[in-house]
DODO-614605 format. One record per residue (C-alpha): residue in three letters; z, x, y. Coordinates in steps of 0.5 Angstrom, whole numbers, plus 500, padded with zeros to 3 digits. Example, Ala and Ser with C-alpha at 12.3 -4.5 7.8 and 13.67 -1.06 7.14 Angstrom:
! residues 2
ALA516525491SER514527498
//
This chain:
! residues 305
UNK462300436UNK455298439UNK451293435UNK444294432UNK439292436UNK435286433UNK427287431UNK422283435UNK419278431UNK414273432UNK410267429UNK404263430UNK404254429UNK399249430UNK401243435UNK398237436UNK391241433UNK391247437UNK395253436UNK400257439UNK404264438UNK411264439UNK417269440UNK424271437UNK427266430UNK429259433UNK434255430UNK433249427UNK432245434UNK432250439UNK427249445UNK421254444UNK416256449UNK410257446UNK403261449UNK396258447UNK392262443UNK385262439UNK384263432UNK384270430UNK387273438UNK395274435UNK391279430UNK386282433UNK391285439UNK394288433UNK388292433UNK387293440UNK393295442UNK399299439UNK404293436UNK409293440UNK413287442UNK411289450UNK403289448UNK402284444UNK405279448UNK401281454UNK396281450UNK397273448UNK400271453UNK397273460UNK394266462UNK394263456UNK397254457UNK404254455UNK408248452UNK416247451UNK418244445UNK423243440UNK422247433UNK425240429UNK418237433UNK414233426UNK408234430UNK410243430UNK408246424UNK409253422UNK404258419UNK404264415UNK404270420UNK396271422UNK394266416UNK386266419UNK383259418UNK376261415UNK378261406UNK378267404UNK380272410UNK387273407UNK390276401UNK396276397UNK398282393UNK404286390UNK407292386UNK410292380UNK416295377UNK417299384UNK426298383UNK429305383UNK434300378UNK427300373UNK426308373UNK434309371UNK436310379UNK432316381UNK426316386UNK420319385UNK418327385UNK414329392UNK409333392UNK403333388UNK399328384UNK401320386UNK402316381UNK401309383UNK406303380UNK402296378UNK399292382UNK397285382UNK393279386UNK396273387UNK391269390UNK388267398UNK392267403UNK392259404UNK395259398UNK401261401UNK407256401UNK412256406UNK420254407UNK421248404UNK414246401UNK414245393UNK412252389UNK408248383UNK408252376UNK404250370UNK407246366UNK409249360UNK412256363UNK416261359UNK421263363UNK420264370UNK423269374UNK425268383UNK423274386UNK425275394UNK420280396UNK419283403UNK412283404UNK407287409UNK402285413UNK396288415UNK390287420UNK382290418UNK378292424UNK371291424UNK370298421UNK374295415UNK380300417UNK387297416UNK393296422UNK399295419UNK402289423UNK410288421UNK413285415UNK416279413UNK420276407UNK417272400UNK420269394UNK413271389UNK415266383UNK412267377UNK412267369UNK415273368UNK416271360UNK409271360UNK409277362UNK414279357UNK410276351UNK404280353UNK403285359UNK395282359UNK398276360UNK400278367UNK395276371UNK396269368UNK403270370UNK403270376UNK399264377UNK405261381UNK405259388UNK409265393UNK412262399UNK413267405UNK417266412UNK413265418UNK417271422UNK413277423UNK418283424UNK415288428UNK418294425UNK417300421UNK417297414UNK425296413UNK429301408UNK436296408UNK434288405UNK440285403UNK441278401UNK443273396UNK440268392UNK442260390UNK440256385UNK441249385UNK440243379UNK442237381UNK445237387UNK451243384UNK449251383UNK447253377UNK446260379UNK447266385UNK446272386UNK446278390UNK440282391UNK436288395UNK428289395UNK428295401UNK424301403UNK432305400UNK431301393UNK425303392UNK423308386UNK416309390UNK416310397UNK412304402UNK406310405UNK404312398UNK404305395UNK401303402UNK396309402UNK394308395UNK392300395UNK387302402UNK383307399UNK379301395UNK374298399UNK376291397UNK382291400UNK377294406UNK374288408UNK372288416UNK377282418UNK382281412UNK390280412UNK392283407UNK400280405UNK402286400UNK408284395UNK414291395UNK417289389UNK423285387UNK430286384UNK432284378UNK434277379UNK436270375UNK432272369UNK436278367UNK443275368UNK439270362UNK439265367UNK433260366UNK429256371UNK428249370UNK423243373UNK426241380UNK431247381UNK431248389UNK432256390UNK435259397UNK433265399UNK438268404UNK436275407UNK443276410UNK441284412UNK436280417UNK438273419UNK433270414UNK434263410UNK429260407UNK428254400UNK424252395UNK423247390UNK420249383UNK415243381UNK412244373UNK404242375UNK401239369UNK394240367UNK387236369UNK383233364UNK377236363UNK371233364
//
């Protein structure tokens, strides 16, 4: 029996103060040739070409000075995948509610009008953490809830037309007690840090994602689970909920990545569990070959002067 092939991926870094495009999901330690590119070139051959792992590495790499490197190199940083410099370029969002698990297991009805699920805006896209980095939370949340996500990115042409670029994966951590204690309170509630992967998949958006969530305190676990936030365990389809978001010219910016959230399953919070200050949480996508953590960190307020 023949293996699946592998989806391509790719990622972008900084090294020594210029930036790099690299291909494939080193391991911790591995040599990793990377090609030189400009700020916004990895994007932009989204949009100029068809996306395939052949066109946008020759449009990358075609010239372009390359280093070798170690990816445990301290002077190699990775970056979330097409993260632009300029403040502002990149917005994160997401879905609510989308598990099949929420609408007692059915998917929705074809045909007729679309009614969209909830969404949310969780920040810029240089607010994006990534593996490894804390994930802060205001001081006194009510229950937080880990949320392993799959998350697509999208490019904008110059006319505002979005370029649906791959997909990578996410822990969209929020304050789903708050939510809880009043639905209106949700954009308060997801004012906690999301970390993503710096792996760009160039694939379809996945229909199987399946993995399994750890969380440790002190040292020891204190809670585990399994988990599975693909295209198949979805109640609203990918393109309806893709089409739907991209009809509102905000989104349309000339220039914008968009990271867009598909909705978690059920996770710690159901299973009564309560994260705590300093918890470490790992995130193993086992369905793709993806692990990644993070430390939670309760963030006292400033004083106001």
């Amino acid at each position: 029996m023949s293996l699946p092939t592998p989806t391509p991926t790719l990622f972008e870094a900084l090294y020594r103060g210029e930036r790099y495009v690299g291909f494939g999901t080193p391991e911790p330690g591995a040599r990793q040739t990377l090609y030189r590119v400009a700020d916004g070139q990895l994007a932009a051959a989204f949009v100029a070409t068809d996306g395939s792992e052949a066109s946008i590495r020759a449009a990358v790499t075609e010239g372009a000075a390359e280093v070798t490197v170690t990816t445990d190199d301290p002077e190699l940083r990775l970056l979330p995948p097409l993260l632009p410099t300029a403040t502002g370029n990149a917005l994160l969002s997401g879905f609510m509610g989308t598990h099949k698990k929420k609408w007692g297991g059915e998917t929705a009805p074809e045909g007729g009008e679309f009614t969209p699920p909830k969404w949310f805006f969780k920040g810029f896209g240089d607010w994006v953490r990534l593996p490894g980095e804390t994930l802060t939370v205001p001081a006194n949340p009510i229950a937080l809830i880990e949320e392993p996500e799959v998350a697509l990115v999208y490019v904008n042409d110059a006319e505002g037309t979005p370029h649906y670029a791959g997909y990578t994966f996410g822990n969209d951590l929020c304050d789903i007690g708050l939510h809880r204690k009043d639905p209106g309170y949700n954009p308060y509630c997801k004012l906690c840090d999301t970390a993503l992967t710096p792996w760009l998949f160039l694939g379809e958006p996945p229909r199987t994602v399946t993995g399994r969530v750890t969380i440790s305190r002190g040292g020891a676990t204190a809670w585990e689970g399994s988990f599975d936030c693909g295209g198949d365990a979805l109640y609203f389809r990918v393109k309806d909920m893709a089409e739907h978001l991209f009809s509102f010219p905000a989104v349309r910016r000339p220039g914008l990545v968009n990271y867009v959230l598909l909705g978690a399953d059920e996770a710690s919070f159901h299973d009564g569990f309560r994260i705590a200050d300093g918890d470490r949480i790992a995130i193993d996508v086992k369905s793709h070959g993806v692990a990644f953590e993070n430390t939670v960190k309760y963030v006292a307020p400033a004083r106001l002067s």
